[in-house]
C-alpha positions as CSV (number, residue, x, y, z in Angstrom):
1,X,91.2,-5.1,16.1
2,X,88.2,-6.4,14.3
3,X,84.6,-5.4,14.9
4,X,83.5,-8.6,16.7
5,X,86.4,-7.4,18.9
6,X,85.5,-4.3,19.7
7,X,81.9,-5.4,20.3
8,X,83.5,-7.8,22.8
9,X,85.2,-5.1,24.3
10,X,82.0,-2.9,24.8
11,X,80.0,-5.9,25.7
12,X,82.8,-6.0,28.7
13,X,83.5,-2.7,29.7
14,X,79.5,-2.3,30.1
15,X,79.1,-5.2,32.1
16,X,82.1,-4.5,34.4
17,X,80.6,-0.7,34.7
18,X,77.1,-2.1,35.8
19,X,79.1,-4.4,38.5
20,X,81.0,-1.7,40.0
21,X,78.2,0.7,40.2
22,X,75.9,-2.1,41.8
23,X,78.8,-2.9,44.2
24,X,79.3,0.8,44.8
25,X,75.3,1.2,45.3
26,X,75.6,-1.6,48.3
27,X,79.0,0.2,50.1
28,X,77.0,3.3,50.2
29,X,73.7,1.8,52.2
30,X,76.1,0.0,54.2
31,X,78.3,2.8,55.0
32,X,75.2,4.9,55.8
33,X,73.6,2.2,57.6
34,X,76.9,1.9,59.8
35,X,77.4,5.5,60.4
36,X,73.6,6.3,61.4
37,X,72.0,2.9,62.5
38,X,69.4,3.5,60.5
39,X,68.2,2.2,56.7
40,X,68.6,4.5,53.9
41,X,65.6,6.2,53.3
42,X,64.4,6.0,49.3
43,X,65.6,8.9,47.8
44,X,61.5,8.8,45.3
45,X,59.0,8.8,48.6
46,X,58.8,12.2,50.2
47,X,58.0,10.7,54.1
48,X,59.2,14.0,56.7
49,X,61.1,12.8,59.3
């Protein structure tokens, strides 16, 4: 395996890791949004409840 391989590898594997944490990131809210009924609150603004 050449370099220009492996860079297309990397290239890949980073691309397909930024997809599945994006879709992970969306399953999450939704799963949370289904088992509350209520939006996820942002985990940076310190609002009480």
């Amino acid at each position: 395996m050449g370099p220009s391989q492996k860079l297309v590898w990397n290239l890949y594997a980073g691309v397909v890791g930024a997809l599945t944490m994006i879709v992970a990131q969306k399953a999450v809210k939704g799963a949370w949004k289904f088992a509350t009924g209520e939006e996820p609150r942002n985990p940076t603004t310190r609002t009480p409840r």
